[in-house]
C-alpha positions as CSV (number, residue, x, y, z in Angstrom):
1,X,0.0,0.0,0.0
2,X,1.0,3.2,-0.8
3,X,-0.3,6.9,-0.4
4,X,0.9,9.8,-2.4
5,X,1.7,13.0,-2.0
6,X,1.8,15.9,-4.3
7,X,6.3,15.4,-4.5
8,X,6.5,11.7,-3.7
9,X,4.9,8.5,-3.3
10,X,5.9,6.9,0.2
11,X,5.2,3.1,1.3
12,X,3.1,1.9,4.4
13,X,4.6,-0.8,6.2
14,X,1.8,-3.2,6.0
15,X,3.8,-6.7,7.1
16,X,2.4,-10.3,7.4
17,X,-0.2,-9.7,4.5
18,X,-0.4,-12.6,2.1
19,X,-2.9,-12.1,-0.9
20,X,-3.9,-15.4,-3.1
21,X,-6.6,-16.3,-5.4
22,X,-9.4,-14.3,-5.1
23,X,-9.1,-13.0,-1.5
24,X,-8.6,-9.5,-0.9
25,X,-6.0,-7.1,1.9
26,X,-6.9,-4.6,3.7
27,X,-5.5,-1.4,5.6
28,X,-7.1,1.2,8.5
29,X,-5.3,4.7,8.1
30,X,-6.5,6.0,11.0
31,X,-3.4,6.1,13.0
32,X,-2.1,8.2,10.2
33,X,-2.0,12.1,10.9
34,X,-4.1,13.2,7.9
35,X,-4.0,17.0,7.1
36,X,-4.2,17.4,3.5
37,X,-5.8,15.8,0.5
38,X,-4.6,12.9,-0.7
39,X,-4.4,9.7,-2.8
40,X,-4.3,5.8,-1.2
41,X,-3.4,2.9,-3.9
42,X,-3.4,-0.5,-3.5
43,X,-1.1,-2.8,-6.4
44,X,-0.7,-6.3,-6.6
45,X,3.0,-7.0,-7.2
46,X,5.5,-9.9,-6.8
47,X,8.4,-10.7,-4.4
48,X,10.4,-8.1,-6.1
49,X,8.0,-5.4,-7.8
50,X,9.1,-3.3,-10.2
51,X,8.8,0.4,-10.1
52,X,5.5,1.8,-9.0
53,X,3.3,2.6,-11.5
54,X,-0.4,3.6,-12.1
55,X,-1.8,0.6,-14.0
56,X,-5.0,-1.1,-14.1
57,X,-3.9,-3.3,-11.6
58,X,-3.9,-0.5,-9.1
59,X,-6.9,0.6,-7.0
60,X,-6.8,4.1,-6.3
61,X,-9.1,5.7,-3.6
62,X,-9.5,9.0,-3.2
63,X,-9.6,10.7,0.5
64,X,-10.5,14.5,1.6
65,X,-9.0,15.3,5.0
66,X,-10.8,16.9,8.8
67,X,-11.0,19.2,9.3
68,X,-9.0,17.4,12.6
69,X,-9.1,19.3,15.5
70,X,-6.7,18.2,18.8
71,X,-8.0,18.8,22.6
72,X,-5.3,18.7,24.8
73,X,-6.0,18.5,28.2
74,X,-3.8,18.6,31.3
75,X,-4.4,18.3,35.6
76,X,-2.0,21.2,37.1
77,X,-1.7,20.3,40.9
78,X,-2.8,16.7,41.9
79,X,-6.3,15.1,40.6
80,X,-7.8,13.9,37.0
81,X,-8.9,15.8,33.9
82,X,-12.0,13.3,32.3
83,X,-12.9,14.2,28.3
84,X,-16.5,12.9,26.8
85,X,-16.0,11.8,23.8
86,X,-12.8,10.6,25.6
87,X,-10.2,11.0,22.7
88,X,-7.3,13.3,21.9
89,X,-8.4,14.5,18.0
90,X,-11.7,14.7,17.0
91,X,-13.1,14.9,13.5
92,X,-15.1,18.2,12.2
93,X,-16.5,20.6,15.2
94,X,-17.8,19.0,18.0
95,X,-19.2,19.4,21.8
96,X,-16.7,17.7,24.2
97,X,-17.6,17.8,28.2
98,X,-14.8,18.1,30.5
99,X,-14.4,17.3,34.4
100,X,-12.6,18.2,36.7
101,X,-11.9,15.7,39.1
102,X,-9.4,16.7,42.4
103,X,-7.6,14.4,44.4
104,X,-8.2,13.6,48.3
105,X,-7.1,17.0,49.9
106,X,-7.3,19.2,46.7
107,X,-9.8,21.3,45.3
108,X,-10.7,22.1,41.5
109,X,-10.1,25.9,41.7
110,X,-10.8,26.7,37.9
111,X,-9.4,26.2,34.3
112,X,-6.9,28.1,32.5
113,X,-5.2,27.9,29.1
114,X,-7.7,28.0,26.2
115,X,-10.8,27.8,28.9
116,X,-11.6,30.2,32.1
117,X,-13.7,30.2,34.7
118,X,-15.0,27.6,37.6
119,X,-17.8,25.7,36.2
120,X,-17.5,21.9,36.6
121,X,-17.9,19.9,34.2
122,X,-17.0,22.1,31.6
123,X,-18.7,22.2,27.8
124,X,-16.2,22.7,24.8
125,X,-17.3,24.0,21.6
126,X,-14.4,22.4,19.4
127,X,-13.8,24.3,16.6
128,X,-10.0,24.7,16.6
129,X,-7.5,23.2,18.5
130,X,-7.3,23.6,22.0
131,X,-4.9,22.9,25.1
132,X,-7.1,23.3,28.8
133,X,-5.3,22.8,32.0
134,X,-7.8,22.0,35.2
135,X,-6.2,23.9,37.8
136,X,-5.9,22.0,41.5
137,X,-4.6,23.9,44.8
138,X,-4.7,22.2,48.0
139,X,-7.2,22.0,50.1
140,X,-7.3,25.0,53.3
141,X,-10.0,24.5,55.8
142,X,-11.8,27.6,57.6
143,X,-9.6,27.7,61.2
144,X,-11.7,27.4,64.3
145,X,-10.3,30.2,67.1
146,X,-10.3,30.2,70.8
147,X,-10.8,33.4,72.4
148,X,-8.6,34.6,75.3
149,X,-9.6,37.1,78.2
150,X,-7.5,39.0,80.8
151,X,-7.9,41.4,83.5
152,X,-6.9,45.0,82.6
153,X,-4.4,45.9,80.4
154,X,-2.0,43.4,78.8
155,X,-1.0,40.8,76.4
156,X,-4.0,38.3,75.1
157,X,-2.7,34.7,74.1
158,X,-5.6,33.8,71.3
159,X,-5.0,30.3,69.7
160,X,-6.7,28.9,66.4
161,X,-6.6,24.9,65.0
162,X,-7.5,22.9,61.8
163,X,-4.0,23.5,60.3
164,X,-2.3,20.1,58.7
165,X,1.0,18.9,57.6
166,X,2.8,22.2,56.5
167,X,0.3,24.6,56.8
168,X,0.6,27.8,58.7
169,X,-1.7,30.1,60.6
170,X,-1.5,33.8,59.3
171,X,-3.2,36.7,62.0
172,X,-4.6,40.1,60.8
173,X,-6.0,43.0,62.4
174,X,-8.7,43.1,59.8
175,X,-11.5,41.2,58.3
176,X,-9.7,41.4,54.7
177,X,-6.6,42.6,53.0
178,X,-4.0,44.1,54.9
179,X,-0.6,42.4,55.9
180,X,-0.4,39.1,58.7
181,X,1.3,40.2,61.6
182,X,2.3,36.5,62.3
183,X,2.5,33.9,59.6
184,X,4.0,30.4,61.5
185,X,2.6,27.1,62.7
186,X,2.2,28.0,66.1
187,X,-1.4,28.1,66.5
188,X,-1.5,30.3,69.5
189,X,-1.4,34.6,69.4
190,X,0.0,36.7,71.6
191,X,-1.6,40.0,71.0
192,X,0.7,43.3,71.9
193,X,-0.3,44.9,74.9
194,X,-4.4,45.8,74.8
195,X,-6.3,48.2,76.9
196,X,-9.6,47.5,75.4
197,X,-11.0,44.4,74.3
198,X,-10.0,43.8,70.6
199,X,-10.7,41.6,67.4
200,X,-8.4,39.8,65.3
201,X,-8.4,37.4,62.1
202,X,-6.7,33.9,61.4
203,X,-6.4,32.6,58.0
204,X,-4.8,29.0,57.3
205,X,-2.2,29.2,54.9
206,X,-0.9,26.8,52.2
207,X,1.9,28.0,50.0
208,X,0.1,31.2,48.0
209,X,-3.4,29.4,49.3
210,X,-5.2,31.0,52.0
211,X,-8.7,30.0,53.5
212,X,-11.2,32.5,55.0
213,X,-10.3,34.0,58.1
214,X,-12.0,33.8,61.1
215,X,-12.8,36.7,64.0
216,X,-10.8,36.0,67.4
217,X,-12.2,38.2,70.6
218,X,-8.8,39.1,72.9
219,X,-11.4,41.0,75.9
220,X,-9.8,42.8,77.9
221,X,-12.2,43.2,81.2
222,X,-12.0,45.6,83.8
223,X,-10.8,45.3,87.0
224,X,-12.7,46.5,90.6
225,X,-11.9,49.4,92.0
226,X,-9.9,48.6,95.7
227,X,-12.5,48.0,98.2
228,X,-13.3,50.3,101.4
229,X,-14.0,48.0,104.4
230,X,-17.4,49.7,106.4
231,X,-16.8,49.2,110.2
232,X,-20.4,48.4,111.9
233,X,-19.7,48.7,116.0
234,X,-16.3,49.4,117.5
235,X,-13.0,47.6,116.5
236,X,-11.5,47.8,120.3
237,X,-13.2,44.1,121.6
238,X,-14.2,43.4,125.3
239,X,-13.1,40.1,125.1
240,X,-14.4,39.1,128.7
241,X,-18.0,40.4,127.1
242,X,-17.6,38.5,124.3
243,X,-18.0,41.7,122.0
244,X,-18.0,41.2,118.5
245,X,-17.8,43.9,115.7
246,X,-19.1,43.6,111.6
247,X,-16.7,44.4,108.4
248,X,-18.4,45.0,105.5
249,X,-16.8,44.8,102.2
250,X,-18.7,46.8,99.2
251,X,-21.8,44.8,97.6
252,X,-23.1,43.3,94.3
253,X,-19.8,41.3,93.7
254,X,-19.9,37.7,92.7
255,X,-16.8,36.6,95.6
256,X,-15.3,37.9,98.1
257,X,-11.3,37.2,99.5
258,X,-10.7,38.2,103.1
259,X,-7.6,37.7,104.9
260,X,-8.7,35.2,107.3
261,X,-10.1,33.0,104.3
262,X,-13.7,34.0,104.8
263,X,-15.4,34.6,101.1
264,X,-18.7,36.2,102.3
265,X,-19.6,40.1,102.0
266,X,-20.0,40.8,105.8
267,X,-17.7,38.9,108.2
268,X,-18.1,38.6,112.1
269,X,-15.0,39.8,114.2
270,X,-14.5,38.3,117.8
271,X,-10.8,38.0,118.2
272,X,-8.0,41.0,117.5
273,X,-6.6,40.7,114.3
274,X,-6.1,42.6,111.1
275,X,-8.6,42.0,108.3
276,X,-8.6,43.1,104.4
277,X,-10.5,42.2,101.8
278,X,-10.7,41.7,97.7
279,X,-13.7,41.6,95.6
280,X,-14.1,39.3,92.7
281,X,-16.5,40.7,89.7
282,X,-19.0,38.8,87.2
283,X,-15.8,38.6,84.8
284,X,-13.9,36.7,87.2
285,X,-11.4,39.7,87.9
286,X,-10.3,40.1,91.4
287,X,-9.6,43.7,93.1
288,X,-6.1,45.3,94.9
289,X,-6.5,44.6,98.4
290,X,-8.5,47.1,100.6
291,X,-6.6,49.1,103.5
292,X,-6.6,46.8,106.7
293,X,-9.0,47.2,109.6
294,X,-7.1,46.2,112.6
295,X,-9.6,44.7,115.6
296,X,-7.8,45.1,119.0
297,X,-8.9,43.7,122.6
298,X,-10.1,46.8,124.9
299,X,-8.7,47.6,127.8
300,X,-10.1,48.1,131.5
301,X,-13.9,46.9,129.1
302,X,-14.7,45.1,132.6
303,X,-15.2,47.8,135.1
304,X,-18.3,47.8,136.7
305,X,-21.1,50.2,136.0
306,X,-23.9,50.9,138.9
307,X,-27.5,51.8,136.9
308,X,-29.3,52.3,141.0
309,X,-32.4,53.6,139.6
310,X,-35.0,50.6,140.6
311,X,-38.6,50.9,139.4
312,X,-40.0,48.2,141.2
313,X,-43.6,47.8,139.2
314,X,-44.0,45.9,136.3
315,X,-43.5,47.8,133.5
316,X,-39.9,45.5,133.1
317,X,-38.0,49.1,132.8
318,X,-35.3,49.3,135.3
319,X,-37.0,46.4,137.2
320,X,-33.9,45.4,139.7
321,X,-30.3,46.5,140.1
322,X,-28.2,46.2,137.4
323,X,-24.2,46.1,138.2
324,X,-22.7,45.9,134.2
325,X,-19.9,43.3,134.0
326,X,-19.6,41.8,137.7
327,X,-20.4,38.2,135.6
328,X,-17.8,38.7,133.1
329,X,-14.4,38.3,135.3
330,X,-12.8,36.3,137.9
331,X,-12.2,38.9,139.5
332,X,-15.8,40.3,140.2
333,X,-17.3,37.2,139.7
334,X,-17.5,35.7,143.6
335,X,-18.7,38.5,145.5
336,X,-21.3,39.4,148.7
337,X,-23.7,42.2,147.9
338,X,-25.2,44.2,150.9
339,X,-28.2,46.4,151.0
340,X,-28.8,48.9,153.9
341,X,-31.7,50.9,154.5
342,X,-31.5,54.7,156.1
343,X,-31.0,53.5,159.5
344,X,-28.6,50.7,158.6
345,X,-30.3,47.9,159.2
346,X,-29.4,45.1,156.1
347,X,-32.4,44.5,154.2
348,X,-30.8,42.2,151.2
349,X,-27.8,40.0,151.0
350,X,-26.7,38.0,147.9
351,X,-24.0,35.8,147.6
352,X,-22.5,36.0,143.8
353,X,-24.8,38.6,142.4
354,X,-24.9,38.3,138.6
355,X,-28.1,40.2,137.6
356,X,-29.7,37.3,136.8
357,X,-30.7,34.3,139.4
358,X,-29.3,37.1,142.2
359,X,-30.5,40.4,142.0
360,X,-32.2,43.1,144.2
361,X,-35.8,43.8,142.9
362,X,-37.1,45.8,145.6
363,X,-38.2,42.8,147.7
364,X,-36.4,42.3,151.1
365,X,-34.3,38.9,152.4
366,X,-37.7,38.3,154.0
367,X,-39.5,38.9,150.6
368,X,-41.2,41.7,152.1
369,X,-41.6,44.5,148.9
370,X,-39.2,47.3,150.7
371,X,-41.3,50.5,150.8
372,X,-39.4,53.8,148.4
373,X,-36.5,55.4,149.4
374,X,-33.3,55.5,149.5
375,X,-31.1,52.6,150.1
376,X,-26.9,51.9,150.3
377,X,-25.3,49.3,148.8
378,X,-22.0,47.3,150.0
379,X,-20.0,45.3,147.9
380,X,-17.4,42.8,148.3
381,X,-15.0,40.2,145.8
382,X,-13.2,37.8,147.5
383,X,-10.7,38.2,145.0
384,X,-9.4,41.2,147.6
385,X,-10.5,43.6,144.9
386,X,-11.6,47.1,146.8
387,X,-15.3,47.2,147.8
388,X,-17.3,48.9,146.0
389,X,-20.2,51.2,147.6
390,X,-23.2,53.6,146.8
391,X,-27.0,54.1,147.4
392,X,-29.8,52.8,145.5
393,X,-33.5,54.7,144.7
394,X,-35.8,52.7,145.5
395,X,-39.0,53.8,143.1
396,X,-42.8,52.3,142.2
C-alpha cells in the first residue's frame, strides 16, 4: 500500500499480508496524521516489484482530509482531567464535556489555558484546536479560634486549629486585606499589649493558598476598684464580754477574699486581728487589696457600771439592780452584795450577784416589797479587789 503525496509516493509498512486467489487485503489509516488531501493505492505486485506505476492493476481511492481538531488537556496540581467523547483528536466541530476531578485534599479551583472560569464539568465547543489545563490547589479549611480574656491591660494569648501537615496560621488586624502580623505554625497569638477588648483574624495558609479568616475576641475586662471595708460597731473588743464587731466589704460582687479566708460580703469579728478584703467581679477579675481594719482587745472593758435607779412595778423598765460586767471576770465574779436601809439595818444580801438568778428587785431577804427610798449598797470580791459602795433609789 502506498499513499501519495503531491512530491512523492511513500510506502506503508503493511507486514504479514499474504494475498492469493481471489481473497482480498486490507489497511485502517487511521493512525495516520491526515491533514491534506490525498491519494491511497493499493497494487498487486510480486516478491520483487518493479517500479511503482499507475496501472489497471492499481486501486486508487480518493480521501479529503478533517478538518482534525486536537483537545489537549492537562491536571496542574494533583487530581484527573476526564474528556466525553474521551479521545485526543476529534473529526469536524464537535461538543466535548470536560471534568474536573481533584484528588483527596485538593480542590478544583478553575481552568486556565484555552478555557476560564469555575464551572465543573465544563462544555467545549471544538472548533479549533485547544490545550485546557484543570487547575488543582490544595485543600485549606476555615480555622476554628479560641478566644482569650485577661484582667486589665496586657497581652491576650488567642489560639486557632484545623492546620495540617505544612500549613501555617497567618493573624490580621482586619477582616480582609492588609498584611499578617504572624505567619507560622504556632497556632496560638499573643496579642501586643491591649487596653480594650479587641478583634483579630486567622487565615490558614498553604503555600500562596489562603482560606477564610475567622474573627478571634482578645477581651480585655476591667478590673474592681480597691474596696473600702465599712466598720459596723467598734474595733476595740471586750473580750471578757464576748464583743463582736461587723466588716463589710462593698456589695453586688460575685466573691469575696478576706484575709482570714472568709469569702462572704460581711464577716463577724470576735478576736483581734487585722482583716482586708478583695472583691471578685462577674468577669472573674479580682480587686487590689482594701486598707486593713485592725480589731484590737479593749482595755479596762470590765469595770463595773452601777445603773441604781430601781422601778420596782411591772413595766420590766429598770425592774432590779443592774451592776454591768460583775459576771464577766474572775475577779468580780465571787462577791457578797449588801443592801442597807436609812437606818442601817441590812435589808438584802446576795451571795455571787450576777443580775440574773441574784438580784435586788425591791423585795427584802424576808420577801417583804421594801417601801421607796433611799437605800446603800455594800459590795465585796473575795478576790481582795476594793469594795465597792453607793445608794440605791428605791421607786414604784
Amino acid at each position: 500500500f502506498f499513499y501519495l503525496t503531491p512530491t512523492d509516493t511513500i510506502p506503508i509498512d503493511v507486514k504479514g499480508i499474504t494475498v492469493a486467489g481471489n481473497q482480498t487485503a486490507s489497511v485502517q489509516t487511521d493512525w495516520l496524521v491526515i491533514n491534506k488531501d490525498f491519494a491511497l493505492y493499493a497494487e498487486i505486485r510480486n516478491s520483487d516489484p518493479a517500479e511503482f506505476d499507475d496501472t489497471d492493476n492499481s486501486i486508487r481511492t480518493d480521501f479529503c482530509a478533517g478538518p482534525y481538531y486536537n483537545l489537549l488537556v492537562e491536571a496542574v496540581g494533583q487530581g484527573l482531567v476526564q474528556r466525553t467523547p474521551n479521545q485526543n483528536r476529534f473529526e469536524g466541530a464537535q461538543v466535548v464535556e470536560i471534568t474536573a476531578v481533584p484528588a483527596a485534599g485538593w480542590i478544583f479551583s478553575g481552568w486556565q489555558g484555552d478555557a476560564t472560569g469555575a464551572v465543573n464539568p465544563l462544555t467545549v465547543n471544538l472548533n479549533s484546536d485547544k490545550n485546557i489545563e484543570a487547575l488543582f490547589i490544595e485543600s485549606v479549611a476555615t480555622p476554628a479560634g479560641v478566644a482569650g480574656a485577661r484582667c486589665g491591660s496586657g497581652t491576650v494569648t488567642l489560639t486557632a486549629t484545623g492546620a495540617v501537615g505544612a500549613q501555617t496560621y497567618a493573624w490580621y488586624t482586619q477582616a480582609t486585606g492588609g498584611t499578617a502580623i504572624q505567619n507560622n505554625p504556632n497556632p496560638d497569638f499573643a496579642s501586643p499589649s491591649l487596653s480594650a477588648t479587641t478583634s483579630y483574624y486567622v487565615a490558614i495558609r498553604s503555600a500562596t493558598i489562603e482560606s477564610p479568616r475567622t474573627e478571634v475576641i482578645a477581651t480585655v475586662n476591667s478590673v474592681p476598684a480597691k474596696p473600702i471595708i465599712n466598720v459596723v460597731g467598734s474595733t476595740a473588743l471586750c473580750l471578757a464580754k464576748q464583743d463582736s464587731v461587723r466588716l463589710q466589704a462593698p456589695a453586688s460582687f460575685v466573691s469575696y477574699v478576706w484575709t482570714n479566708s472568709a469569702t462572704t460580703g460581711e464577716i463577724v469579728v470576735r478576736d483581734p486581728g487585722s482583716f482586708a478584703v478583695q472583691v471578685i467581679n462577674s468577669s472573674g477579675c479580682l480587686s487590689e487589696i482594701s486598707e486593713a481594719v485592725v480589731v484590737s482587745a479593749a482595755e479596762n472593758c470590765t469595770e463595773l457600771v452601777f445603773y441604781n435607779a430601781v422601778s420596782a412595778n411591772d413595766d420590766a423598765l429598770n425592774s432590779y439592780f443592774r451592776i454591768e460586767s460583775i459576771d464577766l471576770s474572775p475577779e468580780t465574779r465571787n462577791n457578797r452584795l449588801k443592801i442597807f436601809n436609812r437606818w442601817g439595818d441590812l435589808v438584802f444580801e446576795a451571795r455571787n450577784y450576777d443580775n440574773i438568778t441574784n438580784r435586788f428587785t425591791g423585795v427584802s431577804r424576808k420577801g417583804e416589797q421594801l417601801p421607796v427610798g433611799t437605800y446603800f449598797y455594800v459590795l465585796e470580791f473575795d478576790s481582795g479587789r476594793p469594795k465597792a459602795e453607793g445608794f440605791i433609789s428605791l421607786k414604784r
